[in-house]
PDB file of N, H, CA, C and O in Angstrom:
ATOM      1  N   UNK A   1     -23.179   9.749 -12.462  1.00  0.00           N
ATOM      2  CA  UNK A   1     -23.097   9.664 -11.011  1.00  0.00           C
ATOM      3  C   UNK A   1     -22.662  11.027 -10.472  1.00  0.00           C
ATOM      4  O   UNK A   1     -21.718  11.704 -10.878  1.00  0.00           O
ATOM      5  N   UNK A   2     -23.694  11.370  -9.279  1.00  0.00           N
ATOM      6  H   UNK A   2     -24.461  10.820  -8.949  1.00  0.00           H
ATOM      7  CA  UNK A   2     -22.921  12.988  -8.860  1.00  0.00           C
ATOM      8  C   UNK A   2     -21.488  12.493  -7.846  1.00  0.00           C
ATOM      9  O   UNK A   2     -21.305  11.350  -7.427  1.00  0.00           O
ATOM     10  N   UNK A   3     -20.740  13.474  -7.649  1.00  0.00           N
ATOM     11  H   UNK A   3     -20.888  14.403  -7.989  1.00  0.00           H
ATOM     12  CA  UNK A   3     -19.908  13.849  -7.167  1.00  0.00           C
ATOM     13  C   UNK A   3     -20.080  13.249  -5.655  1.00  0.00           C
ATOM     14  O   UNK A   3     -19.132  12.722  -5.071  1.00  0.00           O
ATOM     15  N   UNK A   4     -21.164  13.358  -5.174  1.00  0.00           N
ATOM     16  H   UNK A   4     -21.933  13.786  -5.648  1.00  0.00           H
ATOM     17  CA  UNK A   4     -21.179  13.017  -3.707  1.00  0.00           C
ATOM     18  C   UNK A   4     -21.936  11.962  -3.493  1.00  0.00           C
ATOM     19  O   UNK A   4     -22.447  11.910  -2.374  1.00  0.00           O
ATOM     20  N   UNK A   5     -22.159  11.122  -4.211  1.00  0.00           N
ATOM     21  H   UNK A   5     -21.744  11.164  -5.120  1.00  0.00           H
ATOM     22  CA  UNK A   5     -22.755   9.601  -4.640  1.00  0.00           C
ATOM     23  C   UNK A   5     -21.455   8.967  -3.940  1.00  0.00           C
ATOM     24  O   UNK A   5     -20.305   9.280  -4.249  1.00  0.00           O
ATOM     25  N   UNK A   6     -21.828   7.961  -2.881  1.00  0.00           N
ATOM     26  H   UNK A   6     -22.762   7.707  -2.631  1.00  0.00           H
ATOM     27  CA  UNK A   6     -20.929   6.847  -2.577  1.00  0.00           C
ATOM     28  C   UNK A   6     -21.006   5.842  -3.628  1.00  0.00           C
ATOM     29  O   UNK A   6     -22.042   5.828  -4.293  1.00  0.00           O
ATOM     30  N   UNK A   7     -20.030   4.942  -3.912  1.00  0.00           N
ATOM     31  H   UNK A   7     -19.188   4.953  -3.372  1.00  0.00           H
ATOM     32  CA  UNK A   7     -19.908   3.766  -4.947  1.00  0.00           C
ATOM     33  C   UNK A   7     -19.331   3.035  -3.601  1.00  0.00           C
ATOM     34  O   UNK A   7     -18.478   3.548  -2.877  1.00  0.00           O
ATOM     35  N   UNK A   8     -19.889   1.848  -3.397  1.00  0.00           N
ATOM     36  H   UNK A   8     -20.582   1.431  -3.986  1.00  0.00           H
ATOM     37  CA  UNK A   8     -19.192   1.041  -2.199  1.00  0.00           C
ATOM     38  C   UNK A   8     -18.403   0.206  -3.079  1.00  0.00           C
ATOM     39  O   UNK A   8     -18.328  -0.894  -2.531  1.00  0.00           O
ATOM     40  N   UNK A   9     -17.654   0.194  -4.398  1.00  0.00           N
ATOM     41  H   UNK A   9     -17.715   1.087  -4.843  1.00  0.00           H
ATOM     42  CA  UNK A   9     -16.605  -0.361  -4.503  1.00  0.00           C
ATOM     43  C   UNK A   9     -15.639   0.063  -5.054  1.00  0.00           C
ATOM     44  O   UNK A   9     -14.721  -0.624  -5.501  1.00  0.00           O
ATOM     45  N   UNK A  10     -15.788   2.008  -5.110  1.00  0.00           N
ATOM     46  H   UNK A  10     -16.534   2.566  -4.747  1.00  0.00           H
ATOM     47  CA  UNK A  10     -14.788   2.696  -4.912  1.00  0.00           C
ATOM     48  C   UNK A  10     -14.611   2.670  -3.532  1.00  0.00           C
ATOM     49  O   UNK A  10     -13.524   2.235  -3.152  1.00  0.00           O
ATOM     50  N   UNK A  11     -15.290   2.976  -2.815  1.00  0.00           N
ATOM     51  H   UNK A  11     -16.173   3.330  -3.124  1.00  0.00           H
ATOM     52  CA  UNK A  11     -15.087   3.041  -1.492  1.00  0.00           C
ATOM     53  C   UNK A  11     -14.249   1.734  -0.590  1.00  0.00           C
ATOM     54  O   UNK A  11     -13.369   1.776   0.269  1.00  0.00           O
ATOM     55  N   UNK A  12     -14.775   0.928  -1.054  1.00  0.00           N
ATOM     56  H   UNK A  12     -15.490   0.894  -1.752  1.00  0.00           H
ATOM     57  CA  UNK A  12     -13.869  -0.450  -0.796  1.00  0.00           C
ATOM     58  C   UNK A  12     -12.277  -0.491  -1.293  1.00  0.00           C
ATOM     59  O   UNK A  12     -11.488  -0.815  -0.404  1.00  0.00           O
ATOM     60  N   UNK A  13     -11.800  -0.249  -2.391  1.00  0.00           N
ATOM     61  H   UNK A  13     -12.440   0.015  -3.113  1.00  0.00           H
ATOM     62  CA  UNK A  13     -10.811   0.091  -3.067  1.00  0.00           C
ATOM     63  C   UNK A  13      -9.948   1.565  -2.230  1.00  0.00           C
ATOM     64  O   UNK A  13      -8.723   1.660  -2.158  1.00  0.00           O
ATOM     65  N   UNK A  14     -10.542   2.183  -1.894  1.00  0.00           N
ATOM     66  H   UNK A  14     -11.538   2.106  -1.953  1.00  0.00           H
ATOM     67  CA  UNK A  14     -10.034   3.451  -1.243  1.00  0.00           C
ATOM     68  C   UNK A  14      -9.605   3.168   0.446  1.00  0.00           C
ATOM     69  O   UNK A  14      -8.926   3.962   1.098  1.00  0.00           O
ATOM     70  N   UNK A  15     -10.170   1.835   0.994  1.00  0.00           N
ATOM     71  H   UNK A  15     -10.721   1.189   0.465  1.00  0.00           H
ATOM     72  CA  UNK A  15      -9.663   2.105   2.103  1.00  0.00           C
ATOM     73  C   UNK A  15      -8.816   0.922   1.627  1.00  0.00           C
ATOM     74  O   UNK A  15      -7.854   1.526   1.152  1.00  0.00           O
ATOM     75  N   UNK A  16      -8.583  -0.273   1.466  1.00  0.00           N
ATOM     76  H   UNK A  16      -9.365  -0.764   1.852  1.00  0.00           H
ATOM     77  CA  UNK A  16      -7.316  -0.681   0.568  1.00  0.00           C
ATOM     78  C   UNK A  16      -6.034  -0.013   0.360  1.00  0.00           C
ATOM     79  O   UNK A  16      -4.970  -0.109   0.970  1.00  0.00           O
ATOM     80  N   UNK A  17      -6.364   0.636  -0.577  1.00  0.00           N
ATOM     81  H   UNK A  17      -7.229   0.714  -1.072  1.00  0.00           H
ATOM     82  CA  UNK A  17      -5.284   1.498  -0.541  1.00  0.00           C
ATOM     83  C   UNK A  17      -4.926   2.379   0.458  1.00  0.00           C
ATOM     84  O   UNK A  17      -3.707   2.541   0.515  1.00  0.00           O
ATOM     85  N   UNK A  18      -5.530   2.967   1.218  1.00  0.00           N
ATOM     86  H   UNK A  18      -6.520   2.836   1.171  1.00  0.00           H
ATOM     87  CA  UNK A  18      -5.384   3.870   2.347  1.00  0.00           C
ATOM     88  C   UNK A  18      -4.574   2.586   3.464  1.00  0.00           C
ATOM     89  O   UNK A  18      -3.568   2.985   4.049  1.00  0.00           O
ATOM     90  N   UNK A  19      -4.991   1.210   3.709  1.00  0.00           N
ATOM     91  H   UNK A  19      -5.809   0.886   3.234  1.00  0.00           H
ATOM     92  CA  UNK A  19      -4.391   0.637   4.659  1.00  0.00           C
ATOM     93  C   UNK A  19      -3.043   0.196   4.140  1.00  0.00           C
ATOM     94  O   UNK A  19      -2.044  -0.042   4.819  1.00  0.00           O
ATOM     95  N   UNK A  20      -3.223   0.099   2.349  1.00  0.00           N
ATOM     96  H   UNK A  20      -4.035   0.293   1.798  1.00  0.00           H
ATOM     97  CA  UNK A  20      -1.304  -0.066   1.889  1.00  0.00           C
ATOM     98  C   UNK A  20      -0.594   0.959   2.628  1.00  0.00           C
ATOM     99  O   UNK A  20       0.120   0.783   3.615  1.00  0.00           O
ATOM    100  N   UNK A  21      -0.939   2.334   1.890  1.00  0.00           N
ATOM    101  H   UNK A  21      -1.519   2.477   1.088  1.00  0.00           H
ATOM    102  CA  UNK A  21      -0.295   2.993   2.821  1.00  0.00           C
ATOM    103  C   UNK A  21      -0.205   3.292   3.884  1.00  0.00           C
ATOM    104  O   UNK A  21       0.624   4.175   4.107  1.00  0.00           O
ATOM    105  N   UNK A  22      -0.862   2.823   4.879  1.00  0.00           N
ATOM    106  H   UNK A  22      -1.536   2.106   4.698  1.00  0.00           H
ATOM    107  CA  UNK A  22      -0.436   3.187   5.892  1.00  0.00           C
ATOM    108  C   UNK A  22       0.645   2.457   6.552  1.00  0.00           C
ATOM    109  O   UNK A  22       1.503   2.925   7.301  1.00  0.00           O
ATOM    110  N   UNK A  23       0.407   0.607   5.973  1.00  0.00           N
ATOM    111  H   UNK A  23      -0.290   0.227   5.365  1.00  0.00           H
ATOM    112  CA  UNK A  23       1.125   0.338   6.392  1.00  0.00           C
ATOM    113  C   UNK A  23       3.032   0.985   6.019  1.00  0.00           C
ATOM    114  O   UNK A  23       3.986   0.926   6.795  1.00  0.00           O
ATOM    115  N   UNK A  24       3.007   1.484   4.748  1.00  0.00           N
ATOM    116  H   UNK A  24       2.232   1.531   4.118  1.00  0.00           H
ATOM    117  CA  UNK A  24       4.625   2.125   4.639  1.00  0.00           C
ATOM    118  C   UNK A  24       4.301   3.651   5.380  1.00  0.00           C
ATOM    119  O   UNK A  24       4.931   4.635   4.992  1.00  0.00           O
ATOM    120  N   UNK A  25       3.541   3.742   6.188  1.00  0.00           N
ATOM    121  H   UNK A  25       3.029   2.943   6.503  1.00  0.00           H
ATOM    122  CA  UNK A  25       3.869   5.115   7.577  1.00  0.00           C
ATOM    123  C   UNK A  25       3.606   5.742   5.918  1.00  0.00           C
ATOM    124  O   UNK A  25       4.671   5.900   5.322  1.00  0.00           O
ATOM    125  N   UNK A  26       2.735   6.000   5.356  1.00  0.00           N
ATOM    126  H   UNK A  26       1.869   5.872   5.840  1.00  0.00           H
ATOM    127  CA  UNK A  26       2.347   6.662   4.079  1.00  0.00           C
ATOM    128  C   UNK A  26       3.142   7.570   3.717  1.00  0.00           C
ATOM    129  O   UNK A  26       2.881   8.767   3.600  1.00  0.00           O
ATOM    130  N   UNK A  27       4.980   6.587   3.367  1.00  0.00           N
ATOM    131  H   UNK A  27       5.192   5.614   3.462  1.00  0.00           H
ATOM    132  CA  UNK A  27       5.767   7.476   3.016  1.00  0.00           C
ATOM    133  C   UNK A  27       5.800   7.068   1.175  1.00  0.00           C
ATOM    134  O   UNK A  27       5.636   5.946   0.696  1.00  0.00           O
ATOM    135  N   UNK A  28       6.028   8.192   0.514  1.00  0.00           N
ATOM    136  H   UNK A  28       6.161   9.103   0.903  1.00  0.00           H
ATOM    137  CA  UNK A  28       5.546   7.917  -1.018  1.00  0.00           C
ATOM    138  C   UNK A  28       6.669   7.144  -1.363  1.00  0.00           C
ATOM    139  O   UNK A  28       6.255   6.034  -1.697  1.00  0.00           O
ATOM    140  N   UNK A  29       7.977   7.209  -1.446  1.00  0.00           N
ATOM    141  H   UNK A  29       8.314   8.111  -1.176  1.00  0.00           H
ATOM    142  CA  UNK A  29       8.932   6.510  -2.243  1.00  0.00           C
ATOM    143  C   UNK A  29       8.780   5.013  -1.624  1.00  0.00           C
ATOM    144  O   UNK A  29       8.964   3.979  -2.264  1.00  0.00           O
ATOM    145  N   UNK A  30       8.431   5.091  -0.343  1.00  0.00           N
ATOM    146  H   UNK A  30       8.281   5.932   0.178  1.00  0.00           H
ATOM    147  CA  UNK A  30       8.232   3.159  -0.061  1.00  0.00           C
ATOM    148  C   UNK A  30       6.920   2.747  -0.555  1.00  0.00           C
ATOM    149  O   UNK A  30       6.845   1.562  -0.880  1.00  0.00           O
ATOM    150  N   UNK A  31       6.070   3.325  -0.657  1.00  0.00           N
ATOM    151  H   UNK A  31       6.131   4.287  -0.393  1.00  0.00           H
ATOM    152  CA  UNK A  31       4.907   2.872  -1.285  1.00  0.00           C
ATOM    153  C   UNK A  31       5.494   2.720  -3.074  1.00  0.00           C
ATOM    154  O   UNK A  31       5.567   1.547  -3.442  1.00  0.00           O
ATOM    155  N   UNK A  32       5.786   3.499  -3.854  1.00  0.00           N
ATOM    156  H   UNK A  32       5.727   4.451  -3.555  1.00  0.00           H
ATOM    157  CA  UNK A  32       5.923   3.386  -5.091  1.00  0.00           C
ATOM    158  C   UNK A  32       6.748   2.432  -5.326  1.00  0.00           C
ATOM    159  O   UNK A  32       6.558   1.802  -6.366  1.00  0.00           O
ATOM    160  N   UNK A  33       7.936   2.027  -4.419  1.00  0.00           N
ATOM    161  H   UNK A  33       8.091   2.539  -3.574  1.00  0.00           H
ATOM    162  CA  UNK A  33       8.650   0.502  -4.444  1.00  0.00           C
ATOM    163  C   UNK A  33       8.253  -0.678  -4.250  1.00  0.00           C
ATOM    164  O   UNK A  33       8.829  -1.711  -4.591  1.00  0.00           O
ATOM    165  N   UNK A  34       6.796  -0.516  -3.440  1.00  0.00           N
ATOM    166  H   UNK A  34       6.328   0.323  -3.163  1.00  0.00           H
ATOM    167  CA  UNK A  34       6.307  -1.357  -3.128  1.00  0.00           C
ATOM    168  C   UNK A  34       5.284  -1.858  -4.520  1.00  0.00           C
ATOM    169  O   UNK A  34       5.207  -2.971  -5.040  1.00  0.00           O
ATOM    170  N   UNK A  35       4.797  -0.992  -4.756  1.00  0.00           N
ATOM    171  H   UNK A  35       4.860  -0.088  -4.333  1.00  0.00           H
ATOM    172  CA  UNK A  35       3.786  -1.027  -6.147  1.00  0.00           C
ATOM    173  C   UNK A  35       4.813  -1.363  -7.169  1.00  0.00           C
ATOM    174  O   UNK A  35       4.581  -2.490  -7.606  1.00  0.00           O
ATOM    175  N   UNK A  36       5.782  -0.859  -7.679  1.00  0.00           N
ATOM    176  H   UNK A  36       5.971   0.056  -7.324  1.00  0.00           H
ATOM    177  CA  UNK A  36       6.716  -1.368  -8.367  1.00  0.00           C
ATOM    178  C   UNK A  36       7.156  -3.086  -8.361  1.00  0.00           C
ATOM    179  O   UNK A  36       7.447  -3.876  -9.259  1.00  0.00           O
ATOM    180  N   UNK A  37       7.056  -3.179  -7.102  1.00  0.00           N
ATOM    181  H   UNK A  37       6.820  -2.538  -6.372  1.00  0.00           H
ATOM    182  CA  UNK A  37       7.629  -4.740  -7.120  1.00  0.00           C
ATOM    183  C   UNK A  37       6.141  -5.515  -7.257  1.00  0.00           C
ATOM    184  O   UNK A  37       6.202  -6.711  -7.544  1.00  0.00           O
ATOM    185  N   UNK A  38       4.629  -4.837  -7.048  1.00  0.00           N
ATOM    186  H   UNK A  38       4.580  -3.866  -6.815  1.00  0.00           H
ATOM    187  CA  UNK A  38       4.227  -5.715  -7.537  1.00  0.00           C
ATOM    188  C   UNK A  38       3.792  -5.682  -8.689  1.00  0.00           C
ATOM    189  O   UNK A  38       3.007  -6.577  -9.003  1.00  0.00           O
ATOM    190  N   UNK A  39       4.085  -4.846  -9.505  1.00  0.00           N
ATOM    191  H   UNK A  39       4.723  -4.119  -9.250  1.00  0.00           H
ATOM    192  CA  UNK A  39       3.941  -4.735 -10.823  1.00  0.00           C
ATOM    193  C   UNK A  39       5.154  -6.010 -11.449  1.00  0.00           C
ATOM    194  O   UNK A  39       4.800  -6.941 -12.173  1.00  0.00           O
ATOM    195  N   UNK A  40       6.356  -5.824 -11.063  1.00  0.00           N
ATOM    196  H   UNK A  40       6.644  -5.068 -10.476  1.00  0.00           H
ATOM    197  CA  UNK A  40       6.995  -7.152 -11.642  1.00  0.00           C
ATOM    198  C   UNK A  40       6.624  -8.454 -11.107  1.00  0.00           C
ATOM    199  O   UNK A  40       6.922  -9.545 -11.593  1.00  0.00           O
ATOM    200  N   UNK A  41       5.899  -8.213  -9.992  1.00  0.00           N
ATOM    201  H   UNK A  41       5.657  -7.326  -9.598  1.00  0.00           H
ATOM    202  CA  UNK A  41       5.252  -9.678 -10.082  1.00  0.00           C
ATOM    203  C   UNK A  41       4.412 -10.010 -10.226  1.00  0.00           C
ATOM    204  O   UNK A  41       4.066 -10.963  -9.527  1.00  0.00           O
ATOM    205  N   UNK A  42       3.390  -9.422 -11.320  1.00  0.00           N
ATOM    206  H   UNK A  42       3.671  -8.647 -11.887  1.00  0.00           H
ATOM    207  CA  UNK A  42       2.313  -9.576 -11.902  1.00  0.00           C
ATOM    208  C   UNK A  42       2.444  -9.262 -12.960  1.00  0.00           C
ATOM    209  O   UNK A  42       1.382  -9.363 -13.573  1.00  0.00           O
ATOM    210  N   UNK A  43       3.366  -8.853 -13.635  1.00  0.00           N
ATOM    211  H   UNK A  43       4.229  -8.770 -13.137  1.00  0.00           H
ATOM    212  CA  UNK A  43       3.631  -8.330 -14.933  1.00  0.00           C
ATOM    213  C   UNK A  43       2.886  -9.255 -16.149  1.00  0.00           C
ATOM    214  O   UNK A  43       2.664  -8.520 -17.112  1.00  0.00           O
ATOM    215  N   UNK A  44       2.494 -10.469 -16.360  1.00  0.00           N
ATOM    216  H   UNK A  44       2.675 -11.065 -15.578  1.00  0.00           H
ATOM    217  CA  UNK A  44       2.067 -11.060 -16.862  1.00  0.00           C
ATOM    218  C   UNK A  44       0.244 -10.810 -17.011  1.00  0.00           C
ATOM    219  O   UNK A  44      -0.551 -11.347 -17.782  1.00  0.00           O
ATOM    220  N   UNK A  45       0.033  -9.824 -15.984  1.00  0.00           N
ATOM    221  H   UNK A  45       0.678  -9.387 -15.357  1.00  0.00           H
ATOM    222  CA  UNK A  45      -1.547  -9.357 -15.702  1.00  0.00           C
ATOM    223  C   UNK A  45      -1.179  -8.536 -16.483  1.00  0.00           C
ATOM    224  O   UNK A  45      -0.260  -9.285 -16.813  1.00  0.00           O
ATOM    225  N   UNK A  46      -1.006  -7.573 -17.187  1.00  0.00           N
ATOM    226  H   UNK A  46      -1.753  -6.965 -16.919  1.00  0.00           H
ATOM    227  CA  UNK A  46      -0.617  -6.396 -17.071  1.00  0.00           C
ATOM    228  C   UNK A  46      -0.767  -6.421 -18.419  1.00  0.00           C
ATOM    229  O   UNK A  46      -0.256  -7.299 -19.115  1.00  0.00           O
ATOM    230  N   UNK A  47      -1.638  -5.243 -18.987  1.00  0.00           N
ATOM    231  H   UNK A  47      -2.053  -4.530 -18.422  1.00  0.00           H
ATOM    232  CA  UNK A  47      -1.665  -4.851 -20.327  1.00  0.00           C
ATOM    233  C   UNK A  47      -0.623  -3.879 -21.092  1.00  0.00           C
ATOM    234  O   UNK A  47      -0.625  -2.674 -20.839  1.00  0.00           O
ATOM    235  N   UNK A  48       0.248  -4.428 -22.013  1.00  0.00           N
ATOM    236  H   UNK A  48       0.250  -5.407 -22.218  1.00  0.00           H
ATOM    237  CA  UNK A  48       0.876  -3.959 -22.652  1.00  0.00           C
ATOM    238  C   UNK A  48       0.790  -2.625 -23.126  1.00  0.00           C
ATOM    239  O   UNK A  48       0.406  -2.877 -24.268  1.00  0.00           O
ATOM    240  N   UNK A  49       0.874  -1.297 -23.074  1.00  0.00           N
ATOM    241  H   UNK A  49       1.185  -1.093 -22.146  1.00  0.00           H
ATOM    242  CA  UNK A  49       0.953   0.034 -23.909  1.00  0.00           C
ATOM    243  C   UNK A  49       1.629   0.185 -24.926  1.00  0.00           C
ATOM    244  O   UNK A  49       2.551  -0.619 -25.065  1.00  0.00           O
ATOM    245  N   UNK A  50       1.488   0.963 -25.716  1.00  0.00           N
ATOM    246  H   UNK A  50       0.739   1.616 -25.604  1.00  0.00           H
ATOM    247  CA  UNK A  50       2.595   1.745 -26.735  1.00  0.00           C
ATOM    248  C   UNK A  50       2.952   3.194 -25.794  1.00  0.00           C
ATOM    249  O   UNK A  50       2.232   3.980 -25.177  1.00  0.00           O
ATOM    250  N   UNK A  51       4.682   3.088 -26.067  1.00  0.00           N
ATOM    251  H   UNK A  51       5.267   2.450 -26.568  1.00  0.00           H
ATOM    252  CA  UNK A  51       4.899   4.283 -25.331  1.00  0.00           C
ATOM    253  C   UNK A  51       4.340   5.829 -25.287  1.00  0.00           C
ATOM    254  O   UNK A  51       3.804   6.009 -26.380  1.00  0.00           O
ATOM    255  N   UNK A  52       4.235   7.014 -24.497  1.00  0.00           N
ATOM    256  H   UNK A  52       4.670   6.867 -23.609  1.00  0.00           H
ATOM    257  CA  UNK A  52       2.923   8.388 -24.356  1.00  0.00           C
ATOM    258  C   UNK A  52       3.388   8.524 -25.736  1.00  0.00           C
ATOM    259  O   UNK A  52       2.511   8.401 -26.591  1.00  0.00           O
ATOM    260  N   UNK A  53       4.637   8.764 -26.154  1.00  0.00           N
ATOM    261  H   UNK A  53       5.349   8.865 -25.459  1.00  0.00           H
ATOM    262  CA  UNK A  53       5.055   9.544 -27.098  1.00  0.00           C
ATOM    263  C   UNK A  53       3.891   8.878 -28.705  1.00  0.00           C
ATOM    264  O   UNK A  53       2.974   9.446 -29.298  1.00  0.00           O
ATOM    265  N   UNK A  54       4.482   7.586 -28.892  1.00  0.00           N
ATOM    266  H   UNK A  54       5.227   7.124 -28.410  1.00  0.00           H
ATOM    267  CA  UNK A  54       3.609   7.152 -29.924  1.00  0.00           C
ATOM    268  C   UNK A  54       2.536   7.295 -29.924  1.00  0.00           C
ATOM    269  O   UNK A  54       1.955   7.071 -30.986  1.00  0.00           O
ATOM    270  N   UNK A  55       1.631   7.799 -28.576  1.00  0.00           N
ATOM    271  H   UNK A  55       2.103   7.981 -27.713  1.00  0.00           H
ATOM    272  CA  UNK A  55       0.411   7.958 -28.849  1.00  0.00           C
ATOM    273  C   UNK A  55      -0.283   9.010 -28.591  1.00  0.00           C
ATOM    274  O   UNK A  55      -1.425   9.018 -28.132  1.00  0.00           O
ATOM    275  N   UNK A  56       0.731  10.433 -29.027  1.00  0.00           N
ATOM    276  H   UNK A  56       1.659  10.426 -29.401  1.00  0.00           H
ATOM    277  CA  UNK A  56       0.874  11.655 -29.478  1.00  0.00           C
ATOM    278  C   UNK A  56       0.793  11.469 -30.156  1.00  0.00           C
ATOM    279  O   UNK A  56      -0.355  11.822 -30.428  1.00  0.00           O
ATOM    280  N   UNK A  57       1.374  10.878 -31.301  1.00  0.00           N
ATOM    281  H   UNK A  57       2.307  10.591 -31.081  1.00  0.00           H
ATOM    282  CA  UNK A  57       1.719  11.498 -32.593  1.00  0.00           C
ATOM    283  C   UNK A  57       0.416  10.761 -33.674  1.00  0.00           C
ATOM    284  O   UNK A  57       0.372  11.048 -34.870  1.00  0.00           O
TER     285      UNK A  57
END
């Protein structure tokens, strides 16, 4: 895909996120609290990693 190819469901996804943030006045530490809390409440979605380090080595 070139570079200047629309994907309408990146594009869908991008204003999503653009209206999260806006709603926190697109300040970063309330947005990342906000994503944070829904990461613990979905945590059960959420695919397990091995920590960066172990997967350096």
């Amino acid at each position: 895909m070139k570079k200047n190819q629309n994907d309408p469901v990146i594009d869908e996804i991008r204003k999503i996120r653009h209206r999260i943030s806006a709603h926190f006045d697109h300040d970063p530490a309330q947005l990342v609290a906000y994503y944070m809390e829904r990461q613990k409440e979905y945590q059960d979605r959420l695919i397990k990693s091995k920590p960066v380090i172990e997967n350096l080595g």
